[in-house]
SETOR-825368 format. One line per field, with one value per residue: residue number from 0; x, y, z of N, C-alpha, C, O in turn. Coordinates in nm, 4 decimals. Layout:
<atoms>
seq <- (NUM,...)
neast <- (X,...)
nnorth <- (Y,...)
nup <- (Z,...)
caeast <- (X,...)
canorth <- (Y,...)
caup <- (Z,...)
ceast <- (X,...)
cnorth <- (Y,...)
cup <- (Z,...)
oeast <- (X,...)
onorth <- (Y,...)
oup <- (Z,...)
</atoms>
This chain:
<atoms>
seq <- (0,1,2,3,4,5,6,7,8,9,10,11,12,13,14,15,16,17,18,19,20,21,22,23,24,25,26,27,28,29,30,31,32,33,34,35,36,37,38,39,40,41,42,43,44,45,46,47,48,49,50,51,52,53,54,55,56,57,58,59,60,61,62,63,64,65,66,67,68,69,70,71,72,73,74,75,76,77,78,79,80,81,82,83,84,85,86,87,88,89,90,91,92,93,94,95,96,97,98,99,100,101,102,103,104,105,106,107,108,109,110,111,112,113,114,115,116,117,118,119,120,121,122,123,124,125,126,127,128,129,130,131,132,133,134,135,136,137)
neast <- (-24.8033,-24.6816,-24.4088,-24.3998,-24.1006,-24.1069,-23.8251,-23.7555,-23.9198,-23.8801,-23.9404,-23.7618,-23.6992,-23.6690,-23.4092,-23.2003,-23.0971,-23.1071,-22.9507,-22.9125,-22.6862,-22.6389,-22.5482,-22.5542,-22.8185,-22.8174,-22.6141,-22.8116,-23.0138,-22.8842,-22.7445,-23.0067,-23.1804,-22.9658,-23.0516,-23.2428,-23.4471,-23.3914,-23.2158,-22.9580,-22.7616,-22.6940,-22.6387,-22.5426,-22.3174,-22.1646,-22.1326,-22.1028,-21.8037,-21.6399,-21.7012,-21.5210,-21.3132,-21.2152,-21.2100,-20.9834,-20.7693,-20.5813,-20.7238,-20.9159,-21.1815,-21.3827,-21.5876,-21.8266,-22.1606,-22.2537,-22.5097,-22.7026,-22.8625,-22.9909,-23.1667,-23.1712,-23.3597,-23.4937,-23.7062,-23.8171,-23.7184,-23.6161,-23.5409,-23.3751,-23.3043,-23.0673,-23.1266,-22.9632,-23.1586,-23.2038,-23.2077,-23.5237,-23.7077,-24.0039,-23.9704,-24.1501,-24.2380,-24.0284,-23.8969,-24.0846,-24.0686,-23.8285,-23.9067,-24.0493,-23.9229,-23.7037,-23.8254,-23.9426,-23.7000,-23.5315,-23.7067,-23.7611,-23.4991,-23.3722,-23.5703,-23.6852,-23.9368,-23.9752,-24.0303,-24.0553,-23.9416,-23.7325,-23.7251,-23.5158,-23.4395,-23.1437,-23.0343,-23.0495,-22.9082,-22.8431,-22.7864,-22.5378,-22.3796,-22.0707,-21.9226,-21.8075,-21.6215,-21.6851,-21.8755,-22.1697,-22.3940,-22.4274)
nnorth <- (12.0622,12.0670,12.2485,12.2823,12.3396,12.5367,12.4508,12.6382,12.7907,13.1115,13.4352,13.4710,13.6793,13.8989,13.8945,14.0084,14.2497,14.2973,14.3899,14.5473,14.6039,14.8694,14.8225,14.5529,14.5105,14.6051,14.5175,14.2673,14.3610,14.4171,14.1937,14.0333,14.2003,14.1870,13.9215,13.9284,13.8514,14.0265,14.2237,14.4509,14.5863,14.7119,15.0579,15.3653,15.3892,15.6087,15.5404,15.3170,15.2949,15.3911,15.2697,15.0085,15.1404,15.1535,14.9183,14.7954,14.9606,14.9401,14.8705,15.0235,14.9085,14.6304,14.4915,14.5227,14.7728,14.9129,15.1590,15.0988,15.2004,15.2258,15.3258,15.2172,15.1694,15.0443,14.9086,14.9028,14.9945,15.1383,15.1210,15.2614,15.2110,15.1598,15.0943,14.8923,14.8340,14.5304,14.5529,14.5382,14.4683,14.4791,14.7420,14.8550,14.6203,14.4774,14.6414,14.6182,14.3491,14.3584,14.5122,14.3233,14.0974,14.2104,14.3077,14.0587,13.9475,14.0977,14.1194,13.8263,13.7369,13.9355,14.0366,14.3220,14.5494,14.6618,14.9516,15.1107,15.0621,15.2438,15.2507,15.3696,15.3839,15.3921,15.3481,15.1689,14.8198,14.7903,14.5260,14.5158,14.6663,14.7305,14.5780,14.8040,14.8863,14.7549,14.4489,14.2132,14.1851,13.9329)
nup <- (1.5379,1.2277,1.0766,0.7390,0.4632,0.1889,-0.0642,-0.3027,-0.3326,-0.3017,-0.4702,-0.7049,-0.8782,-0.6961,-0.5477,-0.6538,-0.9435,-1.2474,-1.5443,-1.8741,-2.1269,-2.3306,-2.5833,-2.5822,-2.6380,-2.8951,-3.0482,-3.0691,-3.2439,-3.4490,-3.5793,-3.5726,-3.7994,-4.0032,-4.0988,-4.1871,-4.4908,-4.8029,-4.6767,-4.7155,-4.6489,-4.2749,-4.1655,-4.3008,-4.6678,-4.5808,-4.3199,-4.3143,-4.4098,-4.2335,-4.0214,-4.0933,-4.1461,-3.8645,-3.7587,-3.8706,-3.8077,-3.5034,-3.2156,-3.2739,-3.2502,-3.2631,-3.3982,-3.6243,-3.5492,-3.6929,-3.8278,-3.6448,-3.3423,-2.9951,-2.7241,-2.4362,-2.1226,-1.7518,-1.8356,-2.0635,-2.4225,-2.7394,-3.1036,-3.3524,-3.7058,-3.9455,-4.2865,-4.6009,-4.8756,-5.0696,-5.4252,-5.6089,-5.3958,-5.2205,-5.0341,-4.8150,-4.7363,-4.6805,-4.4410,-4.2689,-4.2181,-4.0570,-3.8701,-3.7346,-3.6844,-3.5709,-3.2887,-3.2101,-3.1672,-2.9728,-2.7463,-2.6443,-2.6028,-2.4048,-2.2570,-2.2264,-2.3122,-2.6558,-2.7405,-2.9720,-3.3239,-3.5429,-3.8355,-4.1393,-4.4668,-4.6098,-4.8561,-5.2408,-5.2985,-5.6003,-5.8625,-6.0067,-5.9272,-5.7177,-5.4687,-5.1762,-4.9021,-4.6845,-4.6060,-4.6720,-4.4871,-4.2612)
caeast <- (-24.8126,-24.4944,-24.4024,-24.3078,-24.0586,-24.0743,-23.7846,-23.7346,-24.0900,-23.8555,-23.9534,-23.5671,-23.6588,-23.6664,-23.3092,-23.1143,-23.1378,-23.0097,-22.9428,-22.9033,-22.6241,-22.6844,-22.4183,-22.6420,-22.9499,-22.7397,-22.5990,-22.8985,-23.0801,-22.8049,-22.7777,-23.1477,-23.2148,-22.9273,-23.0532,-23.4156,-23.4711,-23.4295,-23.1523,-22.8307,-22.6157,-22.7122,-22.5346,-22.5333,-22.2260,-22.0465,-22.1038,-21.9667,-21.6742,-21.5896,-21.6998,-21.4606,-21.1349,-21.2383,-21.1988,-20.8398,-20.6914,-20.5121,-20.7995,-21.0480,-21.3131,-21.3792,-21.6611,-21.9016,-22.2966,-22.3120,-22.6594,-22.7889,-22.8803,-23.0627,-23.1826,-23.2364,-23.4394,-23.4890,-23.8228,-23.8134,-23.5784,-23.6209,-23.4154,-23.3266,-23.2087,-23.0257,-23.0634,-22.9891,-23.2103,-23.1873,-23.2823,-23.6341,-23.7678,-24.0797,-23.9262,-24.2192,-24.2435,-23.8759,-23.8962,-24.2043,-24.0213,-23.7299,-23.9296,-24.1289,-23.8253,-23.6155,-23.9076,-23.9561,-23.5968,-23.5247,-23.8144,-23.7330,-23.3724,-23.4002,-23.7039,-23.7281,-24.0693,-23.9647,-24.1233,-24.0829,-23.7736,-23.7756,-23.6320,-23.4462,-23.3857,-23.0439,-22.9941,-23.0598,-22.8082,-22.7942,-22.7107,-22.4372,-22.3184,-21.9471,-21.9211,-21.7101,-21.5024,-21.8011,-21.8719,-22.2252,-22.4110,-22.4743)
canorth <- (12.0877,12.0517,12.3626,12.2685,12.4618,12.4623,12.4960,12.7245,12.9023,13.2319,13.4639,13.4498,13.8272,14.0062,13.8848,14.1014,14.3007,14.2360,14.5351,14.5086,14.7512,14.8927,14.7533,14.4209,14.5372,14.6968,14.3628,14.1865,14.4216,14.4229,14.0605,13.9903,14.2694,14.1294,13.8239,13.8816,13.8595,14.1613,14.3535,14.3705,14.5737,14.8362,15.1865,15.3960,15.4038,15.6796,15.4895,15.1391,15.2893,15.4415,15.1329,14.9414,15.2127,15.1813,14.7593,14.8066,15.0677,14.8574,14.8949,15.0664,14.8062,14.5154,14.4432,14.6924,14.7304,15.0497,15.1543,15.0597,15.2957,15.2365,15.3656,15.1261,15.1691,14.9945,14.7985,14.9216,14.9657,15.1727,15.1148,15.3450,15.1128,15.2673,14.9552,14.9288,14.7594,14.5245,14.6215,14.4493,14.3894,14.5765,14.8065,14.8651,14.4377,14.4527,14.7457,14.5362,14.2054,14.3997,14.5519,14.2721,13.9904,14.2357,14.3547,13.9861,13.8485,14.1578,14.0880,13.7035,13.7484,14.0271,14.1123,14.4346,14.6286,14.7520,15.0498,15.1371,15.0472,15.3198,15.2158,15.4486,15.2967,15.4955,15.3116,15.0459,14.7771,14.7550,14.3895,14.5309,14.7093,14.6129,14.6150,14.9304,14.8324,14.6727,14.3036,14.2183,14.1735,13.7956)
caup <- (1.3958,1.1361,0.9217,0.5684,0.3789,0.0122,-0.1417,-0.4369,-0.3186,-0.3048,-0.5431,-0.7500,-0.9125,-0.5890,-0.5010,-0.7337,-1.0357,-1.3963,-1.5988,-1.9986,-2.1716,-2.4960,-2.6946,-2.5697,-2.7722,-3.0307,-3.1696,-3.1229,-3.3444,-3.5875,-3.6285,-3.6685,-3.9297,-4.1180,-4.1202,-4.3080,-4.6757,-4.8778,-4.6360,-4.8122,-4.5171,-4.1999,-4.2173,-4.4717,-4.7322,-4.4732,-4.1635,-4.3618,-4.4393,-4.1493,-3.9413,-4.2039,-4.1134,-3.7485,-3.7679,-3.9394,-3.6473,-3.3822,-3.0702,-3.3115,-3.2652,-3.3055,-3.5071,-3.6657,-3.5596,-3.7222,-3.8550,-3.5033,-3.2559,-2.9249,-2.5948,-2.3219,-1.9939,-1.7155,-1.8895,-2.2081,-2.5560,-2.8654,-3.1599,-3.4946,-3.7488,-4.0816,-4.3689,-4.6981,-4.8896,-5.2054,-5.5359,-5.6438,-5.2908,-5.1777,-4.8921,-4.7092,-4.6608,-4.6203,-4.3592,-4.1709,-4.1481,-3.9913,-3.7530,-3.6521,-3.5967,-3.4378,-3.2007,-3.1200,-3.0782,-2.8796,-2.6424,-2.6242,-2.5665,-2.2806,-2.1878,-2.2388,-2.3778,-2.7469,-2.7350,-3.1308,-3.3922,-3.6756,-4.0122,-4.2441,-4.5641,-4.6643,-5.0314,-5.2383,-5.3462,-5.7301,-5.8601,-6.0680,-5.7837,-5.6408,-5.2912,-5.0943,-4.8674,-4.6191,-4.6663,-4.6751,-4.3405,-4.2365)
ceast <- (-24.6714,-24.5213,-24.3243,-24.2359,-24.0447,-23.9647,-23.7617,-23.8614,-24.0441,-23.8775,-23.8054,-23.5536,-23.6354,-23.5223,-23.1927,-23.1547,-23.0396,-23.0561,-22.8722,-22.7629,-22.6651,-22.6495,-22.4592,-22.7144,-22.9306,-22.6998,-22.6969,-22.9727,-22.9803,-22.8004,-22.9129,-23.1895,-23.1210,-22.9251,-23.2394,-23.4015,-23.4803,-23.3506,-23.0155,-22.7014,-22.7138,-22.5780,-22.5607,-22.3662,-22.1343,-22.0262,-22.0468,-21.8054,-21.6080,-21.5729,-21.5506,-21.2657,-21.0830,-21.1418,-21.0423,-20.7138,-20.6863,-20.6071,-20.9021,-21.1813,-21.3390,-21.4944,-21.8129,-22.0662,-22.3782,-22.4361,-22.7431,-22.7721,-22.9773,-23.0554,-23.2306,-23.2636,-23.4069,-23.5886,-23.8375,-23.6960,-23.6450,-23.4956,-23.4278,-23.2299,-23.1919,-22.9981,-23.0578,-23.0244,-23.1501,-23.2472,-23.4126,-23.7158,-23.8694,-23.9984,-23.9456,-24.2261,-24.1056,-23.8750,-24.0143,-24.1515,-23.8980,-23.7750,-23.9700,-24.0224,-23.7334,-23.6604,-23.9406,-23.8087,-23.5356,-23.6028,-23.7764,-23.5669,-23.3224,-23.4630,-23.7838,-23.8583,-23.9869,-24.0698,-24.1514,-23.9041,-23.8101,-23.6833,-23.5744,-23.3366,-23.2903,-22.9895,-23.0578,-22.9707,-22.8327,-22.7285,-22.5878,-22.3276,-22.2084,-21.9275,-21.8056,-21.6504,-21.5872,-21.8600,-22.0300,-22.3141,-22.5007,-22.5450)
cnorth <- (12.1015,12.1547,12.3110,12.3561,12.4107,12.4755,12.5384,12.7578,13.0609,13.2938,13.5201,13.6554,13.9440,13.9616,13.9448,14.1915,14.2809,14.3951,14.4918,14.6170,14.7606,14.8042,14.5857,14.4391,14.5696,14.5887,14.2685,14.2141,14.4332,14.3137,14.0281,14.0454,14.2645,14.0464,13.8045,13.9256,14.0299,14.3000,14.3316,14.4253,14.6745,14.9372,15.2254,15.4195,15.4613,15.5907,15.3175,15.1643,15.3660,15.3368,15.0376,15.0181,15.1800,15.0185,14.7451,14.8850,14.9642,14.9036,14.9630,15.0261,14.6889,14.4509,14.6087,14.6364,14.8835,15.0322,15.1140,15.1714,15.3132,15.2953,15.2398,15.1715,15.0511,14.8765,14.8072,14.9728,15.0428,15.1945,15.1727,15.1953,15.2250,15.1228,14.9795,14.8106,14.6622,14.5376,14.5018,14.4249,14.5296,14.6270,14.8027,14.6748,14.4532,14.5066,14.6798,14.4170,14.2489,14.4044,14.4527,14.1556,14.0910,14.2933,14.2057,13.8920,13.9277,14.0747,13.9754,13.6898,13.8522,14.0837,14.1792,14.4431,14.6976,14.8260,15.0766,15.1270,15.1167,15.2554,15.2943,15.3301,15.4354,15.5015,15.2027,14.9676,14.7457,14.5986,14.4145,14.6257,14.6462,14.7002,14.7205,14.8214,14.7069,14.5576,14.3167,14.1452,14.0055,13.7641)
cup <- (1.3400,1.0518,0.8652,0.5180,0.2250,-0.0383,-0.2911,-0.4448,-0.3133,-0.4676,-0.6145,-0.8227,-0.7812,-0.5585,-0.6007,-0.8678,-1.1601,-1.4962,-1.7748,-2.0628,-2.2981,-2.6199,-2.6728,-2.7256,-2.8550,-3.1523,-3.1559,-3.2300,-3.4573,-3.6341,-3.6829,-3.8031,-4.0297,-4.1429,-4.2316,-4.4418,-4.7223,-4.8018,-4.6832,-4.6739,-4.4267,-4.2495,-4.3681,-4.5076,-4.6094,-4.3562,-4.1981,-4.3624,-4.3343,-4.0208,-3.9984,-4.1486,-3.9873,-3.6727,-3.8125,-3.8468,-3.5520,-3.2477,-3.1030,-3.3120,-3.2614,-3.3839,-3.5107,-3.6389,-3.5883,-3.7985,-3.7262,-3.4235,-3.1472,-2.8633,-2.5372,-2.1838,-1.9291,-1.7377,-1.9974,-2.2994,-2.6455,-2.9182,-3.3122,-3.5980,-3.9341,-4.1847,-4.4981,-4.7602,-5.0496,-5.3258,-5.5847,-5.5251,-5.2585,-5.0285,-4.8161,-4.6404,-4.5883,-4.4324,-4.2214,-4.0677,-4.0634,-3.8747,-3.6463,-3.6245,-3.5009,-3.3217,-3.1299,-3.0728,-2.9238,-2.7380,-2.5851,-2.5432,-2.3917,-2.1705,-2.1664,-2.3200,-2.5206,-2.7854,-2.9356,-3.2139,-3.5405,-3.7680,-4.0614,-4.3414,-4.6421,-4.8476,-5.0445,-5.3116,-5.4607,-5.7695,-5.9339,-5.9818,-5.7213,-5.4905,-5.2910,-5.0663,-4.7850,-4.6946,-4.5928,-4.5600,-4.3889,-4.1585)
oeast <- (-24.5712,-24.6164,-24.2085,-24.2859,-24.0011,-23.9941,-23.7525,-23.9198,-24.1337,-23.8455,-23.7492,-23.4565,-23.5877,-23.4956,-23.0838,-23.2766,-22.9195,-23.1548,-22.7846,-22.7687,-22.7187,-22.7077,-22.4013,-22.6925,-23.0258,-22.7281,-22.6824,-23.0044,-23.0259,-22.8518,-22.9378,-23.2247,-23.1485,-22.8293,-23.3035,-23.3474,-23.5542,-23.3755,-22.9624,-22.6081,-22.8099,-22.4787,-22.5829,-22.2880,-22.0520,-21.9164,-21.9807,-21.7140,-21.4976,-21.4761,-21.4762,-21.1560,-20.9623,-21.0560,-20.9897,-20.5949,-20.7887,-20.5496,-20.9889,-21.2765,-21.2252,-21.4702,-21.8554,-22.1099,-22.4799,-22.4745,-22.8652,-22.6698,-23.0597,-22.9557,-23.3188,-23.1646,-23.3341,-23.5737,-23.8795,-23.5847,-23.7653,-23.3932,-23.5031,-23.1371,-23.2597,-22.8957,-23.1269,-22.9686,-23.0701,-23.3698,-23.3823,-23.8103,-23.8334,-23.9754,-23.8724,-24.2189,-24.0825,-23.8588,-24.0066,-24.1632,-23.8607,-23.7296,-23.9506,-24.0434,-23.6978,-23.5767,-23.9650,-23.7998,-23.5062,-23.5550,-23.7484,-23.5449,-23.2497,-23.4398,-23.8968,-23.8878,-23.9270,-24.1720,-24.2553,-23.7948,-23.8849,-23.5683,-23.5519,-23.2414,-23.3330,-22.9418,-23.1110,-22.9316,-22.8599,-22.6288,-22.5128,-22.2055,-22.2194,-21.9222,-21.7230,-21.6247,-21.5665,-21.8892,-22.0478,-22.2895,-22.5786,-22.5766)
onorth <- (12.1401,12.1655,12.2850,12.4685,12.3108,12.5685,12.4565,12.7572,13.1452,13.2295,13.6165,13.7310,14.0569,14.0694,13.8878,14.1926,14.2542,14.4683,14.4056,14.7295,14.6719,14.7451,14.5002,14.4097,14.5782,14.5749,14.1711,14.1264,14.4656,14.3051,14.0020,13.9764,14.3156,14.0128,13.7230,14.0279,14.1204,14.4186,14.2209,14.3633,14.7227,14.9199,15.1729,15.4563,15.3927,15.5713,15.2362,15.0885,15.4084,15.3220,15.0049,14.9661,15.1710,15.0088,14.6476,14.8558,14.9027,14.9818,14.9860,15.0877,14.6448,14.3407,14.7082,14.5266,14.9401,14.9209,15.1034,15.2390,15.4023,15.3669,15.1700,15.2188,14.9642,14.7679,14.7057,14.9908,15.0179,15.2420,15.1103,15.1201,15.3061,15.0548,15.0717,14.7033,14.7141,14.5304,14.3827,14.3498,14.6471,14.5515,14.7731,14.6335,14.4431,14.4356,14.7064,14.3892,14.1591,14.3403,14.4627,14.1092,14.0634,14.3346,14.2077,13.8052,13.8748,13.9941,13.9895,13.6333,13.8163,14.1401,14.1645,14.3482,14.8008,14.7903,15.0577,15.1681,15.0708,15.2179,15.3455,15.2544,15.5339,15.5862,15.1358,15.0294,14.6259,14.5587,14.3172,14.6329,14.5334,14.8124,14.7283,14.7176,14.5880,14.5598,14.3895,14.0249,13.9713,13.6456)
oup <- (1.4002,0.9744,0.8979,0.5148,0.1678,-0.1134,-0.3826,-0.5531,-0.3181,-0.5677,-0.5624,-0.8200,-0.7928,-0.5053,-0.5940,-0.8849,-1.1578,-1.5038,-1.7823,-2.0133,-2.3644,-2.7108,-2.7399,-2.8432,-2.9325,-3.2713,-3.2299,-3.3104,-3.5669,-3.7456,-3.8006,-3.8988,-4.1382,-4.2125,-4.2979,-4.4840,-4.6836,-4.8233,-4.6916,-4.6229,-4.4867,-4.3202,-4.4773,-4.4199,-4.5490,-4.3040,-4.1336,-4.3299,-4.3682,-3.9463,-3.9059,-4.1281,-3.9647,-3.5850,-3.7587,-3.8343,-3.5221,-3.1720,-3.0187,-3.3599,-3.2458,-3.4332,-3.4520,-3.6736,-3.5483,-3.8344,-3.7380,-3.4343,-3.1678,-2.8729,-2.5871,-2.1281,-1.9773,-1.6817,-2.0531,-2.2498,-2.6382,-2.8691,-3.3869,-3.5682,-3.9971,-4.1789,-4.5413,-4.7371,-5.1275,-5.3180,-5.5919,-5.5492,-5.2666,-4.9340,-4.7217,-4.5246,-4.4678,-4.3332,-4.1015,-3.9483,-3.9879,-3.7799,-3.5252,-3.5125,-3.3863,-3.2415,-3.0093,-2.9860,-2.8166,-2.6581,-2.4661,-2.4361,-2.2990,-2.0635,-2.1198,-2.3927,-2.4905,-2.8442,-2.9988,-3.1749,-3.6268,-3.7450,-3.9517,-4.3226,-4.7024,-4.9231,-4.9559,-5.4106,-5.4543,-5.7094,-5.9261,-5.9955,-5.6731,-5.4400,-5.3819,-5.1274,-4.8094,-4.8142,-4.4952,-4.5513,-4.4778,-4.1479)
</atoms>
């Protein structure tokens, strides 16, 4: 009798482990939720302009994903998000579509279980409103 070997029949997750860091899930969730309709920046006012001083200091940073705030596990993620919204847009939609793209790019992107991503809507942007110092999240 001939034994066959298959190759690539090893199961590839049992041969190491992959580990996520925060500051992963941190800018993914900041990017997506400033990318849906009706969010004008994360952070509130204090934490823009402090992000904003932080970016200007020689080794202070390098780019800002303030208003974000996770925990990550080894299977699961919850994430605090601080947005401010724009003026005219229902919140609660706003506050929905946040949750629900950055609950599925998370997921898609990592893997992880998002356990729950709270909202806090800190302001809302005024159209007559001139920007601080913080440039308006892309």
């Amino acid at each position: 009798m001939t034994e066959v070997t298959e190759h690539g029949s090893r199961n590839a997750g049992t041969l190491g482990r992959t580990t996520i860091a925060d500051g992963v899930v941190t800018k993914i969730a900041y990017l997506t939720a400033g990318d849906v309709v009706g969010v004008h920046a994360l952070g509130s006012g204090l934490a823009r302009s402090v992000g904003e001083l932080r970016r200007r200091v020689p080794g202070g940073g390098s780019g800002g994903t303030h208003g974000v705030k996770v925990e990550v596990g080894e299977k699961q993620t919850a994430i605090d998000l601080d947005i401010i919204a724009e003026y005219g847009e229902v919140i609660p939609d706003v506050a929905q579509a946040v949750r629900e793209q950055v609950i599925a790019t998370v997921e898609r992107m990592t893997g992880l279980e998002v356990v729950e991503v709270n909202i806090a809507v800190s302001d809302v942007k005024l159209p007559d409103e001139e920007e601080e110092t913080a440039e308006r999240v892309r």
